[in-house]
C-alpha positions as CSV (number, residue, x, y, z in Angstrom):
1,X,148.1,77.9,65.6
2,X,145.7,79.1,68.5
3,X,144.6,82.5,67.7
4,X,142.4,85.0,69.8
5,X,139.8,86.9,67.7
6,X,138.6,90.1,69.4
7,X,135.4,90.6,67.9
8,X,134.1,94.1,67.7
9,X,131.3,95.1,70.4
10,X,128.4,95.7,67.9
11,X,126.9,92.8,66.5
12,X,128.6,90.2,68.3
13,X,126.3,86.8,66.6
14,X,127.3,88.2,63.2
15,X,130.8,88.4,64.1
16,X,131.2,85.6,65.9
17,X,130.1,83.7,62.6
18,X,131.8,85.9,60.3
19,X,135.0,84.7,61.5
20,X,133.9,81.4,61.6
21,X,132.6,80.8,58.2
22,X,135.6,82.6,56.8
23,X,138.5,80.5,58.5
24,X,135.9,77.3,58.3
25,X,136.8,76.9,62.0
26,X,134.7,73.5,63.4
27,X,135.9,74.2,67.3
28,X,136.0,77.7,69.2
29,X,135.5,78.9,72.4
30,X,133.5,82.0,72.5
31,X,134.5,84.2,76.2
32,X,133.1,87.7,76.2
33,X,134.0,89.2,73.1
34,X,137.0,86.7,72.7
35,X,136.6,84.1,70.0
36,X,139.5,81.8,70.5
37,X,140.4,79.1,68.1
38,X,142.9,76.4,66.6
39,X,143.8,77.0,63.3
40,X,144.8,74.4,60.9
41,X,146.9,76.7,59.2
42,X,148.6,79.9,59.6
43,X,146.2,82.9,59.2
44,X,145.6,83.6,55.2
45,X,146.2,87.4,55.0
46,X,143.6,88.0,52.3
47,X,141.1,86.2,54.5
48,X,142.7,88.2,57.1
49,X,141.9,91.4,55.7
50,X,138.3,90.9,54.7
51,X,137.0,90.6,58.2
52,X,134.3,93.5,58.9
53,X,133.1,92.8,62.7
54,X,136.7,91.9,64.1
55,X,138.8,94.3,65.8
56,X,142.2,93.0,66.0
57,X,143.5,89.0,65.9
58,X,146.6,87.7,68.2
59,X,148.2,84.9,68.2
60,X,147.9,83.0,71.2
61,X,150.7,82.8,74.0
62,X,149.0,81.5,77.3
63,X,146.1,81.5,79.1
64,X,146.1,81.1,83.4
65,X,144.1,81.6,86.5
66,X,144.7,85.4,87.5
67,X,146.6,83.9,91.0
68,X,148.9,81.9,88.6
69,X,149.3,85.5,86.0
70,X,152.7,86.2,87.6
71,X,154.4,82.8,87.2
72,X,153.4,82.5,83.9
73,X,154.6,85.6,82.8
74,X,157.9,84.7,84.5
75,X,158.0,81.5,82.8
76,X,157.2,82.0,79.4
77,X,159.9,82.2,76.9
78,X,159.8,85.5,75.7
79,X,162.7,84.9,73.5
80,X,160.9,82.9,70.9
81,X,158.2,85.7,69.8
82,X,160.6,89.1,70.6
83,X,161.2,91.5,67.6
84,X,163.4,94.6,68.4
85,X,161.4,96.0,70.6
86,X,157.3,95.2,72.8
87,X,155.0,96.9,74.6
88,X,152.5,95.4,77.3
89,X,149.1,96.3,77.4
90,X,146.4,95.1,80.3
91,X,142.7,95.0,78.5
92,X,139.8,94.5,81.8
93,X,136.6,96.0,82.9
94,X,137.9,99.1,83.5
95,X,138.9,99.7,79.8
96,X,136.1,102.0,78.4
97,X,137.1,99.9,74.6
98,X,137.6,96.7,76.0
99,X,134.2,95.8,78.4
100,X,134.8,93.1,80.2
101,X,134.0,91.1,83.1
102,X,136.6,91.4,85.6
103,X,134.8,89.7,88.5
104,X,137.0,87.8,90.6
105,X,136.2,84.5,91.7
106,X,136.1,84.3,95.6
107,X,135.7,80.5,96.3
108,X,138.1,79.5,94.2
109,X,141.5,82.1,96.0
110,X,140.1,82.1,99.2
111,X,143.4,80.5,100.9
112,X,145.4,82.0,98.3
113,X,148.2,84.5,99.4
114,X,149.3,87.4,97.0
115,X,152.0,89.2,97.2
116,X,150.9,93.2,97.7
117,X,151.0,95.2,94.1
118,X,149.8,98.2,92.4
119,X,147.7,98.4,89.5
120,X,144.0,97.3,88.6
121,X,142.5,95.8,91.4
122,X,139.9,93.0,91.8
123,X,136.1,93.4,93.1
124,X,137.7,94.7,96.6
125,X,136.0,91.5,98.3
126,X,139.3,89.2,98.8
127,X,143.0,90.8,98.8
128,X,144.2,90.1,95.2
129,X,145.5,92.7,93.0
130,X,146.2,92.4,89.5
131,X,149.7,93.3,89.0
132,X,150.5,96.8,87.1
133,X,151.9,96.4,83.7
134,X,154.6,98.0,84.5
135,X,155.1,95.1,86.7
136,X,154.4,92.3,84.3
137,X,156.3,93.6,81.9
138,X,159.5,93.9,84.3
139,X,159.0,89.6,83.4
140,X,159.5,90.2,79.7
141,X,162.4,92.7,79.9
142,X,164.1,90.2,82.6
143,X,164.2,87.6,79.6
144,X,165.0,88.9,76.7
145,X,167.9,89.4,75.0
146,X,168.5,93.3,74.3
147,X,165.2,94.6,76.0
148,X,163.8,98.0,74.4
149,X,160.3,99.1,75.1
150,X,158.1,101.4,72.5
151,X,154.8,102.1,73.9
152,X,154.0,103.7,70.1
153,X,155.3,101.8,67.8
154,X,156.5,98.4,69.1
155,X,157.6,95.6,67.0
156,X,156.1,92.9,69.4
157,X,152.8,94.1,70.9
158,X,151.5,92.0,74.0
159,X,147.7,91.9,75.2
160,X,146.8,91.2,78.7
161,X,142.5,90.1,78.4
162,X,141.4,90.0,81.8
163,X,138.1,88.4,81.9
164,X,136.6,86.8,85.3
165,X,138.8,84.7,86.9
166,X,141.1,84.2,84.0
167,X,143.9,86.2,81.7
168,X,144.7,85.3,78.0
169,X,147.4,86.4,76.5
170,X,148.1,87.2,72.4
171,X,151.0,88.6,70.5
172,X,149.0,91.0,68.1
173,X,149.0,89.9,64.8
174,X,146.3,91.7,62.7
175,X,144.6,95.5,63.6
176,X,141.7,96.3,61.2
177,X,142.1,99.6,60.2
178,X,139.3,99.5,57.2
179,X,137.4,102.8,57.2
180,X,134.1,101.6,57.1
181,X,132.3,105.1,58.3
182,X,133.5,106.5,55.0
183,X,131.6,104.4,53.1
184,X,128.0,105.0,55.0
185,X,125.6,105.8,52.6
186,X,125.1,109.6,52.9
187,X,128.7,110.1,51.9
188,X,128.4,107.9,48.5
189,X,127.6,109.7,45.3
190,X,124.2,108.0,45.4
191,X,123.0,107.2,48.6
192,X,119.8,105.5,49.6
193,X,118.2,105.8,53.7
194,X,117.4,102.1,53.9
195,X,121.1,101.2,53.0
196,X,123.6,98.5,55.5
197,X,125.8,99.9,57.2
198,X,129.1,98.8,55.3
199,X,130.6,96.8,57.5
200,X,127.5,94.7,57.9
201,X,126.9,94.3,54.3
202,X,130.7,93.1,54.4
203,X,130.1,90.4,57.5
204,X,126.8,89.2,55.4
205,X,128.9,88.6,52.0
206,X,131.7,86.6,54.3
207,X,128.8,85.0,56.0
208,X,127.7,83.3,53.2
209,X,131.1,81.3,52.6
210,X,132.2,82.9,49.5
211,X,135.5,82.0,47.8
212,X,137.6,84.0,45.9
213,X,137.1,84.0,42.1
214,X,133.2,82.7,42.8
215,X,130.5,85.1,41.6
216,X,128.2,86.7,44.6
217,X,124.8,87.8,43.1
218,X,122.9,90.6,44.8
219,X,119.2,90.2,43.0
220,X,117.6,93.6,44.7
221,X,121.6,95.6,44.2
222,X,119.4,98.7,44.6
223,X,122.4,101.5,45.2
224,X,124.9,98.5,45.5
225,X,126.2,97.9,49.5
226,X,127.0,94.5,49.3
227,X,128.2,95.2,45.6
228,X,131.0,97.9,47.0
229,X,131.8,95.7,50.1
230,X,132.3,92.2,48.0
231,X,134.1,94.1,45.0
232,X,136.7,95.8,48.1
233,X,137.1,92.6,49.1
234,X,138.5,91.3,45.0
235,X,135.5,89.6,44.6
236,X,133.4,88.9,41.7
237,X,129.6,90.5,41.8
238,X,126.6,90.6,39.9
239,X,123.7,92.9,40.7
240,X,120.4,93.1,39.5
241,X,117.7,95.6,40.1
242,X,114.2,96.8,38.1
243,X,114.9,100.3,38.7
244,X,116.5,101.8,36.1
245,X,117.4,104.9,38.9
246,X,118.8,102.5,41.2
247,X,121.0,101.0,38.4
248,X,122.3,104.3,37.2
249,X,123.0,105.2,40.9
250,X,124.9,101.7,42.2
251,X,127.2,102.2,38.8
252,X,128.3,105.5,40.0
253,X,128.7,104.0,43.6
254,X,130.8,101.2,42.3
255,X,133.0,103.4,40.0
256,X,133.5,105.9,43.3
257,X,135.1,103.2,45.2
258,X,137.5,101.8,41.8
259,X,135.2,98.8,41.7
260,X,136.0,97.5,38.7
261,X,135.2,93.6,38.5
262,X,131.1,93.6,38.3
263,X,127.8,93.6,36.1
264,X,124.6,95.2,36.4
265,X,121.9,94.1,34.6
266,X,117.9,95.8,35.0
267,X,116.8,92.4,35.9
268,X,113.3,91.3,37.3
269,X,114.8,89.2,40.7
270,X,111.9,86.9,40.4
271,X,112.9,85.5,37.1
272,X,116.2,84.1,37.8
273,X,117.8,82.5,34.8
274,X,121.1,81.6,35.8
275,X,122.5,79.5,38.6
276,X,124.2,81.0,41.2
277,X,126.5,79.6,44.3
278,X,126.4,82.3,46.7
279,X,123.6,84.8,46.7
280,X,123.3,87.8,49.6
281,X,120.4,90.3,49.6
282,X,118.7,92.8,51.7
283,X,114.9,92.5,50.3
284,X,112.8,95.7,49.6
285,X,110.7,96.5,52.6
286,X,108.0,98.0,50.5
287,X,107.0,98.3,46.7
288,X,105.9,101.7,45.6
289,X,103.3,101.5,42.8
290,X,105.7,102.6,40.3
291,X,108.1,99.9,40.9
292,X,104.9,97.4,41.2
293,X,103.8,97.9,38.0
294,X,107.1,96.8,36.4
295,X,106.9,93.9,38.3
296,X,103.3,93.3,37.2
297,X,104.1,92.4,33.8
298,X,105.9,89.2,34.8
299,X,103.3,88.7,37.7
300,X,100.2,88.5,35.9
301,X,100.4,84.5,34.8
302,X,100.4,84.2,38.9
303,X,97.1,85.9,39.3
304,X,98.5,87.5,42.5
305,X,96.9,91.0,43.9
306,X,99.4,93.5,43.3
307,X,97.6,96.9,44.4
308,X,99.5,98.0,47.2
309,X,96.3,98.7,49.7
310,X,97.5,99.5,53.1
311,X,95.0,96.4,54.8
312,X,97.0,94.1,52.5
313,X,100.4,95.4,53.0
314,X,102.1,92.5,54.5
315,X,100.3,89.5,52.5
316,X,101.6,91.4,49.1
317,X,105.1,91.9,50.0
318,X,104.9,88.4,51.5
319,X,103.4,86.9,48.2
320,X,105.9,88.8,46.7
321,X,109.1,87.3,48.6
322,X,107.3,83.6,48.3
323,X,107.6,84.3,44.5
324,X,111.4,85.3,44.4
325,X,112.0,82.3,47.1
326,X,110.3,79.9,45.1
327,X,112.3,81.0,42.1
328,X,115.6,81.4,44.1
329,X,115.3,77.8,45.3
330,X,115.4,76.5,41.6
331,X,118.9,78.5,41.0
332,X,120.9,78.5,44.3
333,X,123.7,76.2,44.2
334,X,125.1,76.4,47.8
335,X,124.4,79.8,50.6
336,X,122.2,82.6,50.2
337,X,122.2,85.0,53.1
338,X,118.6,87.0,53.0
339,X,117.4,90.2,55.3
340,X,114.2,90.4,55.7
341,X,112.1,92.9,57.7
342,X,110.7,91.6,61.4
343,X,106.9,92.3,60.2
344,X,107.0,89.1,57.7
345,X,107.0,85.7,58.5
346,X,110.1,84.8,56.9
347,X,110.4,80.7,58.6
348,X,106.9,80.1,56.8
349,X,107.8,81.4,53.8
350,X,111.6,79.6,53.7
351,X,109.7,76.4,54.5
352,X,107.3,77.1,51.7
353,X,110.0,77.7,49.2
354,X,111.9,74.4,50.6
355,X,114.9,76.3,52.3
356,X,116.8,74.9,54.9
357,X,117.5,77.9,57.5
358,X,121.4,77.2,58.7
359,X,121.6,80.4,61.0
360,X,119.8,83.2,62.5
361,X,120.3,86.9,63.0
362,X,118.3,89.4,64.5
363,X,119.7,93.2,64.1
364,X,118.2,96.3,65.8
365,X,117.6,99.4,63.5
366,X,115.1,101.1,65.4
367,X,112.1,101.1,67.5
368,X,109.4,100.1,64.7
369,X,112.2,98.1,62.7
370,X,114.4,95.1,63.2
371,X,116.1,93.1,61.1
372,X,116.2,89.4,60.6
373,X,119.5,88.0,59.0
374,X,119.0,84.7,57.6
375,X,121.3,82.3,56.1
376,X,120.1,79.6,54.3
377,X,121.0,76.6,51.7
């Protein structure tokens, strides 16, 4: 099954690999914000539904040069994929939701002649107009049996993606509805500034490969994003975190949102006991001296420096991410996915700890903070 992902405009890397690590696609083709792909199988609705960064999925009818757009609509069998009633939608540059490239390609309809039509029209350098789809969908209603048209609520809903030189057609299939907004941190019980946004902390836990029934560990849990996220999703979690404030706080997150299927333990992240498949953290981007100190009682066999003096800012949080990397690499069975801020050098210290670095992500947060999304095995 060929199926058209349209990814959502913000954070296009991480939702170009959510997808792909979720449906373990080898071969894609990634056009604009179209991700379009053979499945081996038909689409898994749970996988379905987990998706954070993808707007809506089709299923794949045709794909043609925008001369050709009429005689393929004319010619597809529109028999085969008509439930009671469709609607057709056109989806181009001059969709304010749907930004694409509409560009037409001179060189290559030069000697082309098009009939005259209404309706979106090319760059205005070369006579071709993209039919209306009023028009186009005159083909559908022409050949099927019993034609009714429901702009609202149509059984059989028809995109039109009008990118460069080319359309690509889908049948919807799957609209993600999920409410992410509502689950921002200021409107949980306990909210923390420095928290994902949800639906990130939902591409990061599908990043890492997780399957259902395996156990996603969250070593810094702090007021419990990815927690929330992998728990909506039916999946197992585990969160750790030294303080006791943040524990209290990410239980009464997790019971908000009905998440029942999840431990928290006060846990020191550096000491790892147990070992773990699929780990995904955001790491602290600062210790305050009360939190240090708890972490100074395991710390004090490695003779590290742990005042927090603002010359040696960066070399102990470093220090202190070597430590839990060096620790992590001993427990991680398979994928860890690991934020860490831009003002670290995170390759050197996942080469010191022996990591292999799979994929990259860089995400903007503002002007004196980006960060870097790493996944790594």
């Amino acid at each position: 099954m060929n199926c058209i992902f349209l990814l959502s405009g913000d954070y296009l890397d991480l939702g170009k690999e959510e997808v792909i690590s979720l449906f373990n696609i080898q071969n894609y083709n990634l056009i604009d914000r179209l991700l379009i792909a053979g499945l081996n199988e038909n689409l898994d609705k749970n996988l379905v539904k987990r998706l954070a960064l993808t707007k809506s999925i089709y299923k794949m009818l045709f794909e043609c040069k925008i001369e050709d757009l009429t005689d393929s609509m004319k010619n597809f069998g529109w028999n085969s994929i008509y439930q009671d009633s469709f609607c057709l939608r056109i989806h181009d540059s001059n969709d304010n939701d749907y930004k694409f490239n509409n560009k037409i390609d001179n060189k290559k309809i030069k000697n082309k002649k098009f009939p005259t039509t209404s309706g979106v029209k090319g760059d205005g350098r070369n006579p071709f107009a993209i039919p209306s789809e009023k028009e186009l969908a005159g083909h559908i209603w022409r050949n099927v049996n019993n034609p009714k048209v429901d702009l609202e609520n149509s059984k059989t809903q028809i995109q039109l993606f009008i990118i460069k030189n080319k359309a690509y057609c889908g049948l919807l299939v799957y609209e993600n509805k999920e409410d992410f907004e509502s689950r921002k941190s200021h409107k949980r019980p306990f909210p923390h500034p420095s928290s994902l946004h949800p639906k990130v902390a939902r591409a990061l836990a599908n990043i890492s490969g997780i399957k259902e029934k395996e156990i996603l560990l969250d070593p810094f849990c702090g007021t419990g994003g990815f927690l929330i996220e992998a728990g909506l999703m039916g999946l197992k979690t585990l969160g750790y975190d030294i303080n006791k404030i943040m524990i209290n706080g990410c239980i009464r997150n997790l019971k908000h949102y009905k998440i029942k299927n999840y431990k928290i333990k006060n846990n020191n992240a550096t000491n790892i006991n147990d070992r773990f498949d699929y780990i995904v953290t955001d790491l602290p981007y600062g210790l305050n001296s009360n939190v240090m100190l708890k972490y100074e009682k395991d710390w004090k066999k490695h003779r590290l420096n742990l005042k927090i003096q603002k010359k040696d800012f960066h070399k102990n949080l470093e220090q202190f991410y070597l430590l839990f990397l060096k620790n992590l690499r001993k427990k991680l069975k398979k994928k860890a996915v690991i934020v860490f801020p831009d003002y670290v050098d995170y390759k050197k210290l996942l080469k010191q700890s022996k990591f292999k670095i799979e994929k990259e992500f860089e995400q903007y947060v503002h002007r004196s903070l980006r960060r870097e999304i790493v996944k790594i095995r």
